[in-house]
N, C-alpha and C positions, 0 to 999 in steps of 0.2 A: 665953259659955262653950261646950269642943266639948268632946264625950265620945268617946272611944275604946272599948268593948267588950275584952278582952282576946282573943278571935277575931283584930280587927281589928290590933289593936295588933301580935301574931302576925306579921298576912301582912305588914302594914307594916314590920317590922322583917327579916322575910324578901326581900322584893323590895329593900328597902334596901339590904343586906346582898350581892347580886347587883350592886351598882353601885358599889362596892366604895372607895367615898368614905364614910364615918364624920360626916364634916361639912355632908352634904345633911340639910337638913330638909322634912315632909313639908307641903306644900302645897295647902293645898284652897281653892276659889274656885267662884264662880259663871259659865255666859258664856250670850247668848241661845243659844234653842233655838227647832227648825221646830216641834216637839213641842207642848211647854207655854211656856211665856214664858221658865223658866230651864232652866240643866242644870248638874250637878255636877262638876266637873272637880279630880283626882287628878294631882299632878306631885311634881316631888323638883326643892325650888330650894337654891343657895346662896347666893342672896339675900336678905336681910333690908332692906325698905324702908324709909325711916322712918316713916310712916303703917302699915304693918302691925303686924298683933296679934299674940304669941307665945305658946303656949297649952302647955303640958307635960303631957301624957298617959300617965303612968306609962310615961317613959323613950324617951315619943316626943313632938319639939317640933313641935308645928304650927303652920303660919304661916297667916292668912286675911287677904288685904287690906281698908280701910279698905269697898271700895264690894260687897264679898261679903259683909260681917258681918251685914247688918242682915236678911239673908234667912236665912242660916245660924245666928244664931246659938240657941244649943241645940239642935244638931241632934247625932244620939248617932250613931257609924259602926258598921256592926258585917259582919262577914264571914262570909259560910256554905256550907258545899259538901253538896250531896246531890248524885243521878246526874245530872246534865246538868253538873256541873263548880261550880266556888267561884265568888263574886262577891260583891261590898261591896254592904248596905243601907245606905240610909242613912232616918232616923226623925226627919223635921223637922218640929216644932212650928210652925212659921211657914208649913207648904205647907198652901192652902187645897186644894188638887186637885194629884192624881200621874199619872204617866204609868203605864200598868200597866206599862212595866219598868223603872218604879222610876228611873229616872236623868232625868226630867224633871219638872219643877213647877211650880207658879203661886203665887203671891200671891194673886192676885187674883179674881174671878168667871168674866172674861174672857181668850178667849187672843187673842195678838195679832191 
């Protein structure tokens, strides 16, 4: 399961909205990082795989593939601006360790 925040949900249908297709759904996945072992990656596809999950977030469909779910799943999105400008948290149940800006992660003890 992914949770959307209503912040998040917000920008997501704001930046969507900007790209001016109706029929992009919002994308989330995992890919290596120099960082931590993973990192969170944000995209707008119009593809639907057959192995992908489709997850509907009060009016926002999100797609995670088959080999991202098992790091992501339960991880809640949520979006917030104070004085240095807006950006997405994300509050994953499954990172044993974060990067302090928040867009890198590990699993495990170890980084690579």
């Amino acid at each position: 399961m992914i949770h959307l925040s209503q912040s998040a949900i917000s920008e997501v249908l704001r930046v969507k909205a900007k790209r001016n297709d109706p029929q992009l759904l919002f994308r989330l996945s995992v890919q290596p990082s120099d960082c931590l072992m993973l990192s969170y990656a944000m995209t707008f596809d119009s593809d639907v795989r057959l192995d992908d999950q489709l997850f509907n977030c009060d009016g926002v469909q999100v797609v995670v593939d088959v080999q991202s779910l098992p790091a992501i799943n339960g991880l809640t999105l949520d979006y917030s601006e104070d004085l240095m400008g807006g950006g997405f948290r994300f509050h994953n149940p499954n990172a044993l360790r974060s990067c302090g800006c928040g867009n890198s992660f590990s699993l495990g003890e170890t980084t690579p």
